[in-house]
C-alpha atoms as one frame of an Amber mdcrd trajectory, in Angstrom:
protein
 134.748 138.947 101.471 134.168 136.032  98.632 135.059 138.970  96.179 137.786
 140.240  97.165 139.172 136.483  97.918 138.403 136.006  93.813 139.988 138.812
  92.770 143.001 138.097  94.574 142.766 134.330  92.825 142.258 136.000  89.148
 145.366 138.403  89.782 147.657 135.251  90.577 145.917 133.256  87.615 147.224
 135.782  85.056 150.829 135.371  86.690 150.524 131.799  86.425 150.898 131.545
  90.039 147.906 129.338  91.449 148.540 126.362  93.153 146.804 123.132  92.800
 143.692 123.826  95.257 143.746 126.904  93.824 142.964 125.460  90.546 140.047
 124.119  91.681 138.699 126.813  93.069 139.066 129.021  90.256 137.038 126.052
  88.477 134.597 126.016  91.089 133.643 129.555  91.161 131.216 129.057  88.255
 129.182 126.361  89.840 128.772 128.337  93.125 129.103 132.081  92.435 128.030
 133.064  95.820 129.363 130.885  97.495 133.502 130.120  99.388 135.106 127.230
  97.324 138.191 127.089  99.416 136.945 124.077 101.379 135.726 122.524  98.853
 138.578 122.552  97.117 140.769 121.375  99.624 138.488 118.355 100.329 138.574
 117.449  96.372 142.691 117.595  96.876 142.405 115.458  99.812 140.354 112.518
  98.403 141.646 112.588  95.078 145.434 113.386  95.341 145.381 116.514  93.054
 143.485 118.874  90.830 144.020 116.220  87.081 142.811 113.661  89.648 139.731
 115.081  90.689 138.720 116.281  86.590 139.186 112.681  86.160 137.269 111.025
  88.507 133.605 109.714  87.460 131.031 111.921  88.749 129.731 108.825  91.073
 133.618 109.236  92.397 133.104 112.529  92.718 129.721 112.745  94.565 131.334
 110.389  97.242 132.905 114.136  98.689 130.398 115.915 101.196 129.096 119.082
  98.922 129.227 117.993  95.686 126.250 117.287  93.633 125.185 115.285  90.806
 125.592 118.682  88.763 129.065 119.951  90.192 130.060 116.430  89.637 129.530
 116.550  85.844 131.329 119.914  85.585 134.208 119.139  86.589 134.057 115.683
  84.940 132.960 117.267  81.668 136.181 119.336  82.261 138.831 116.267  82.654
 136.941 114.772  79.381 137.464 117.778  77.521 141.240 117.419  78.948 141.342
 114.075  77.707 139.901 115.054  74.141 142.719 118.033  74.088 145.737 115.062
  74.410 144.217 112.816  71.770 144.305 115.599  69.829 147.736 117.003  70.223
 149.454 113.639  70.766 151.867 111.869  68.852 150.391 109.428  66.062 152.402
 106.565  64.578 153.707 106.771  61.488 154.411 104.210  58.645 153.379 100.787
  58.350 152.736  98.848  61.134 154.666  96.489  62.519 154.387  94.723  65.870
 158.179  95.370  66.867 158.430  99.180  65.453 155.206  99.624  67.114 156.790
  99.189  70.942 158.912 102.106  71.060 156.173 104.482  69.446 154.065 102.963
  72.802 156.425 103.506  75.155 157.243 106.835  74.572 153.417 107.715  73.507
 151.753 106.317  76.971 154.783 106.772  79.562 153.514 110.273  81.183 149.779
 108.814  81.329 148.972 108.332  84.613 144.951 107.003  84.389 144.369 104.101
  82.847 143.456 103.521  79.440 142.585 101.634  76.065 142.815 102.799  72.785
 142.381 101.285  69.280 144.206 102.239  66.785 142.418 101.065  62.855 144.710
  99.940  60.380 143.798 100.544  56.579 144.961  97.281  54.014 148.306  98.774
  54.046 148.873  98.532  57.485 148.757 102.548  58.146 146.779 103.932  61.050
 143.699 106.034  59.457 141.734 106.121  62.726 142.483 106.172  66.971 139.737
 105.611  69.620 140.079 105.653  73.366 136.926 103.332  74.752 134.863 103.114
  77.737 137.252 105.217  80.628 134.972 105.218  83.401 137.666 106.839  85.790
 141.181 106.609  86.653 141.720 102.660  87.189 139.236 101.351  85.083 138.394
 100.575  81.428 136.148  98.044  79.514 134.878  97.537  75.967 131.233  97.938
  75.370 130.254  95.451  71.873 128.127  97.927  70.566 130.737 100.942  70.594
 133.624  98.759  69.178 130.929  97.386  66.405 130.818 100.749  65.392 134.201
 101.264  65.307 135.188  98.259  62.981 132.619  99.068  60.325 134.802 102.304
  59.369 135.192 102.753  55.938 138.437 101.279  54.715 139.662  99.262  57.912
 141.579  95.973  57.701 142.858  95.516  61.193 143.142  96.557  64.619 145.546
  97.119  67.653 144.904  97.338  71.302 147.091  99.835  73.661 146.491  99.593
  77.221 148.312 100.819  80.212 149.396  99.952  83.812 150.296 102.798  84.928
 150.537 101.633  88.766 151.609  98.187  88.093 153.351  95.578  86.160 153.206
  95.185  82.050 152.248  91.404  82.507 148.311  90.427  81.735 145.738  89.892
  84.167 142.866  87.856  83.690 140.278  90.884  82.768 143.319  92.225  79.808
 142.824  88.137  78.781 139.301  88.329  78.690 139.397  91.925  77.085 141.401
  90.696  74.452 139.619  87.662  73.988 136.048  89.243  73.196 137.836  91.994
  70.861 139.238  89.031  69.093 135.922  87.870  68.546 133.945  90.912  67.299
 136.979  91.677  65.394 136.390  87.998  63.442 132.302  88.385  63.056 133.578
  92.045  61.176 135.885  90.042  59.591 138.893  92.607  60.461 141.752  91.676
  61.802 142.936  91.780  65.763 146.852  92.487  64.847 148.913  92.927  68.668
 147.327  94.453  72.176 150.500  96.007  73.418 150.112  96.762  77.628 152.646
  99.459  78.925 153.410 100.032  82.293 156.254 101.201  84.164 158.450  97.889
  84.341 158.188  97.713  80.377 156.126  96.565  77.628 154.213  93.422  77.035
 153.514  92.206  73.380 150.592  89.644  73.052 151.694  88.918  69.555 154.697
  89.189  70.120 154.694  86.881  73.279 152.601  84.089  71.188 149.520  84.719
  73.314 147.651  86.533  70.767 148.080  83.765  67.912 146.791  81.213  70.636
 143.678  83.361  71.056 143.167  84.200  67.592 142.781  80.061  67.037 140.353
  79.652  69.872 138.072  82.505  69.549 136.616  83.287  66.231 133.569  83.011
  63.767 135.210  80.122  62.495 136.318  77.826  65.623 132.847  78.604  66.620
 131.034  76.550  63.756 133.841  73.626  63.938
């Protein structure tokens, strides 16, 4: 009965024709060959939303859903990562020098069909021209964080002068909460001890775009947290 259910699935895969449970159980019929997906799939759908959902929820998100292991949890995590990898690779990159007010529209249009949260870096060679882009820390689908160590690594690249922050909202407002503050505030730091310089963290969200140099906030920060203010 699972057969024949399968082969009816693989039939409307190569028209194109699955629909977003079906997705997932098309996905799903590696990690249980013997076994019906349907429900499965279905339950994924209902806690989740959708299929890009579910490949992007942490596999402690995912093991919250009755049936799914630790290892079926970090296969179809794997698979939204390897999603996620695919876009960075295929998306738009900025071109020319940068600037903090030809940088916005490159943003906007770059982020607006994102729909997880996330934060990138983007390394900026003496000339001001991007020669590197990172996305850091996405532990799921509302939450990101810096971890020292990683962004360390990061800032020793080989020919890096500067860096700038892109982070999203994509369910609320463009304006800075406390944690993008204090986000900005420790990159600010580690970006002084590697002597490279923190150039704009630009948030985008639905209601617009929000410019911490731009807005003044970033030059405030840059005064009050560095090597240097730390010794005075």
């Amino acid at each position: 009965m699972h057969e024949g259910h399968r082969n009816r699935l693989y039939e409307k895969l190569k028209k194109d024709a699955l629909e977003d449970h079906e997705w997932l159980e098309a996905l799903l019929f590696n990690a249980l060959p013997r076994k019906n997906t349907n429900d499965l799939a279905h339950a994924l759908i209902k806690k989740f939303g959708s299929s890009y959902e579910v490949v992007n929820a942490s596999v402690e998100e995912l093991q919250t859903v009755p049936g799914i292991g630790i290892s079926i949890a970090a296969y179809l995590h794997n698979i939204g990562r390897l999603l996620q990898k695919h876009r960075q690779k295929n998306e738009m990159t900025y071109q020319g020098r940068f600037t903090p007010r030809d940088f916005l529209p490159f943003v906007k249009q770059a982020y607006k069909d994102t729909i997880y949260e996330v934060l990138e870096l983007y390394l900026l060679d003496g000339d001001g021209r991007v020669i590197k882009k990172q996305g850091f820390s996405i532990e799921s689908i509302a939450h990101v964080s810096i971890v020292p160590e990683e962004l360390s690594g990061f800032l020793l690249e080989k020919g890096a002068s500067g860096v700038v922050m892109v982070h999203n909202h994509p369910y609320g407002k463009a304006m800075p909460s406390d944690a993008d503050d204090e986000t900005t505030r420790n990159c600010q730091m580690l970006c002084s001890m590697h002597n490279r310089l923190l150039c704009e963290h630009v948030i985008c969200a639905q209601d617009g775009i929000f410019s911490y140099y731009l807005s003044g906030r970033l030059q405030e920060i840059s005064k009050r947290y560095s090597a240097s203010a730390l010794k005075e």
